[in-house]
C-alpha positions in Angstrom: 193.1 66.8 32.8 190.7 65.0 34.7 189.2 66.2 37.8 188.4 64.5 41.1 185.4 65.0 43.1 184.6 63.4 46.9 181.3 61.6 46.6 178.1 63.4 47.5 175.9 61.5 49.6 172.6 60.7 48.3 170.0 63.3 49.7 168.3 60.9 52.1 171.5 59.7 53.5 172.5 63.2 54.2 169.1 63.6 55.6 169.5 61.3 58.0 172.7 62.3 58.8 171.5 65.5 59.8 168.9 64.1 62.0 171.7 61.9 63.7 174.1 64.9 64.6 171.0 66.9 66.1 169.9 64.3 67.9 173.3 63.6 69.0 173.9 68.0 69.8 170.6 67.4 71.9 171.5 64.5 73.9 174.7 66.7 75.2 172.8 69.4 75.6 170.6 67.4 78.2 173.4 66.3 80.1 175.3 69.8 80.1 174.3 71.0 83.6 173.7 74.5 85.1 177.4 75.1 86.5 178.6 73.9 82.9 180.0 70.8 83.7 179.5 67.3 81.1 178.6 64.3 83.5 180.8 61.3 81.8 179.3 59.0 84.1 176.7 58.9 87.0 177.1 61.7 89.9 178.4 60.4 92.9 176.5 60.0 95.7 176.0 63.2 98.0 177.1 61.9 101.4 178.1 65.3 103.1 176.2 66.1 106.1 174.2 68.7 104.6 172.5 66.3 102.0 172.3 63.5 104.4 170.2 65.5 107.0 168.0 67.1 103.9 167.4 64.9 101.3 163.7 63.4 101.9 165.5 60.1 100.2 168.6 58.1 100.3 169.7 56.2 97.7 171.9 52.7 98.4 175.4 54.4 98.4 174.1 57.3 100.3 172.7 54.5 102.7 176.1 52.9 102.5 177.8 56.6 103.4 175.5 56.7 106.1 176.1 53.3 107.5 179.8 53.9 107.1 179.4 57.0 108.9 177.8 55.5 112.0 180.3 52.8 112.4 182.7 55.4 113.7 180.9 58.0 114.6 181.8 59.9 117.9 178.6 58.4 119.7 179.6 55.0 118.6 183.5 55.6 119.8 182.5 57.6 123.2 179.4 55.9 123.8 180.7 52.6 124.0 183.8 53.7 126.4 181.1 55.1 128.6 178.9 52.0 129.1 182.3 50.3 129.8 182.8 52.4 132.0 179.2 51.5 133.9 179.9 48.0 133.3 183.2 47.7 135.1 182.2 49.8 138.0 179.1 47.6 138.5 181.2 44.7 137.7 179.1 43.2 135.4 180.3 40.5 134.4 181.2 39.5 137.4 183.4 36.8 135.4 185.6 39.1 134.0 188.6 40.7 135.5 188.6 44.2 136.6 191.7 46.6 135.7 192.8 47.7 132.0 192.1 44.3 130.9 189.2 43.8 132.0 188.2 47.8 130.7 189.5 46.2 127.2 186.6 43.6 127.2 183.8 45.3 128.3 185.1 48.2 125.6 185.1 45.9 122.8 181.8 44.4 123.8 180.1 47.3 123.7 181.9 48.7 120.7 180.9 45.3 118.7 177.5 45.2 119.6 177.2 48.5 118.6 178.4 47.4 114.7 176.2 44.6 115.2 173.2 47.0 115.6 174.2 49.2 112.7 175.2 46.7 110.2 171.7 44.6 111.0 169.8 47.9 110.7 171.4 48.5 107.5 170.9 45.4 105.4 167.5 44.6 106.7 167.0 48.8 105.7 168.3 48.2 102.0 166.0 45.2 101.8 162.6 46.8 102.9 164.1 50.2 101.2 163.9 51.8 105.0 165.5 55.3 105.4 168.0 54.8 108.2 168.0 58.0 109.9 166.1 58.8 112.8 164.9 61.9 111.6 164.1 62.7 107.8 162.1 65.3 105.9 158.6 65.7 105.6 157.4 64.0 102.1 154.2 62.9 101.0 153.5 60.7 97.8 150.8 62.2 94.9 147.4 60.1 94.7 148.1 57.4 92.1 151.6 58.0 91.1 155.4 57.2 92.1 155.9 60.9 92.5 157.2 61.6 95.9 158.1 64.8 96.7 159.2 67.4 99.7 156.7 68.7 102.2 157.2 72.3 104.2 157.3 70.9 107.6 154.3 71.7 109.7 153.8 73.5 113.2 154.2 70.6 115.7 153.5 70.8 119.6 156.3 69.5 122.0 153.8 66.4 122.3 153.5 65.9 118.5 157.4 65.8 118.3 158.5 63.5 121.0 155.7 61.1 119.9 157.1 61.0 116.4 160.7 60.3 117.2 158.9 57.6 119.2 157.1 55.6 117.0 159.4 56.4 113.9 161.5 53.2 115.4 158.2 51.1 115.0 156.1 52.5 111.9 158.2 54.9 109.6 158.4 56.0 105.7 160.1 53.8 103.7 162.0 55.7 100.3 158.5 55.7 98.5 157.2 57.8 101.2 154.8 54.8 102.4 154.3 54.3 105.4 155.7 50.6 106.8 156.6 48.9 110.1 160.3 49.7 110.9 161.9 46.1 110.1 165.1 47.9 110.2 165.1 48.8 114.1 164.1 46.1 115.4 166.2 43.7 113.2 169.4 46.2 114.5 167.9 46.0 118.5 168.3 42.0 117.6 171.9 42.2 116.3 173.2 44.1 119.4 171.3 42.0 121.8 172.1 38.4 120.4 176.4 38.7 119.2 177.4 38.9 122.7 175.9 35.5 122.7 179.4 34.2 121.2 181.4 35.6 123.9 179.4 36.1 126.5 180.5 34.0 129.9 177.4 32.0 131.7 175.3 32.5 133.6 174.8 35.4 131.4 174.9 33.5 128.2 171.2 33.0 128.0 168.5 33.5 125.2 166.4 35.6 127.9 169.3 37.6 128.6 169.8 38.1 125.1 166.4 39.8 124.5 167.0 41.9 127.4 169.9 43.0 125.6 167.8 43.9 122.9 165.4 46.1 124.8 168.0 48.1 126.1 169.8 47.9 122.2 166.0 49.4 121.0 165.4 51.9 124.1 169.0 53.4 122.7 167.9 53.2 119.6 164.5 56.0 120.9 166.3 57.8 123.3 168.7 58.8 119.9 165.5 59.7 117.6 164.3 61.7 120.6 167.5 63.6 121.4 167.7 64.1 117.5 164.7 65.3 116.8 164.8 68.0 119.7 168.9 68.7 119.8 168.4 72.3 118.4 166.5 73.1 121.6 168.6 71.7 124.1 171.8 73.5 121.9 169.8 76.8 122.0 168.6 76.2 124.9 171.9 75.9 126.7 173.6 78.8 124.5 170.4 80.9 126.3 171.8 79.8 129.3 175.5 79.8 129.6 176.0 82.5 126.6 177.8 85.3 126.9 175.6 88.2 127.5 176.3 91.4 125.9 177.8 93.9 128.0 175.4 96.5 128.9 176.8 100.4 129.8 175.4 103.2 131.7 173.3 105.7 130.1 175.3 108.9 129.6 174.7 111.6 132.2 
């Protein structure tokens, strides 16, 4: 009777077969992560607020997240109500009615300029590779390299502090940690100030109108960097303040 046999591979066929299943073994064994979970595809971006406020760099969907973020953020909502507000009590402009409808338009003016001033900040941002928050982590980039990494943040006076969240909106880091002019701030002050120019009535409808729009758009865009960088003084401050104190009792006679 004969007998069958399955085919034997040569030895350095087999060999290299070997070498192929390591390497393959290896590869998984890379992309095995600590909490034992197999990535199939790229991470996605980590847009909660946690490693939006910490990571010393954003990538572009995290920059997208953000930009997303701002367009409806409660400061973009509320704020714009408010200087509606202003604007029809001063009646500015004077063209427009007063009453709900009138409220409607000088909402949706604000509201728009506002998106104007975000979206502007964020493609000119993505372009020069511009972080787009007002406040990041310290980071500093090793001598001759690409390497960027983390910094401990150092002790800074009151004075050191406000004149960062200052001039961040003129001369900031860009992702590589380098420093640049801010394109992004000033292309976003630029936005806000010059859309109203399609709606705007006359007299008002002017280009020197328009840049005043856009130093008011850029003195928003400091007064936020500065209330950022210092809002967990004013919040502790003001817990210090109106806090509930701990009842105190009598010492036992």
């Amino acid at each position: 009777m004969k007998k069958f046999s399955l085919p034997i591979a040569p030895h350095p066929v087999r060999s290299w077969l070997i070498v192929l299943v390591l390497s393959f073994c290896a590869v998984l064994g890379r992309a095995q992560q600590a909490d034992g979970v197999i990535y199939t595809d790229a991470p996605r971006p980590k847009c909660d607020s946690f490693s939006m406020q910490n990571r010393f760099s954003l990538t572009k969907l995290e920059k997208t997240c953000y930009y997303r973020d701002q367009l409806f953020a409660p400061s973009a909502v509320f704020g714009a109500g408010l200087f509606a507000g202003v604007a029809q009590a001063t009646n500015s402009p004077p063209q427009w009615p007063q009453g709900a409808r009138g409220y409607a338009w000088r909402y949706g003016t604000r509201y728009v300029q506002g998106m104007a001033k975000t979206t502007g900040g964020y493609l000119v941002g993505l372009l020069f590779h511009e972080d787009p928050r007002p406040v990041r982590p310290d980071c500093t980039q090793r001598a001759g390299t690409r390497d960027t990494f983390m910094e401990a943040p150092a002790p800074r006076t009151f004075w050191q502090r406000l004149r960062g969240a200052v001039t961040v909106n003129f001369y900031a880091r860009n992702d590589h940690c380098n420093l640049r002019p801010a394109f992004s701030v000033s292309a976003a002050a630029l936005s806000s100030g010059f859309v109203g120019m399609v709606w705007t009535p006359d007299p008002s409808n002017t280009v020197t109108k328009a840049f005043v729009r856009s130093g008011t758009a850029l003195g928003g865009s400091i007064g936020n960097s500065v209330f950022t960088e210092f809002r967990g003084d004013i919040i502790s401050g003001l817990v210090r303040m109106f806090g509930r104190k701990p009842a105190t009792t009598g010492e036992p006679k």
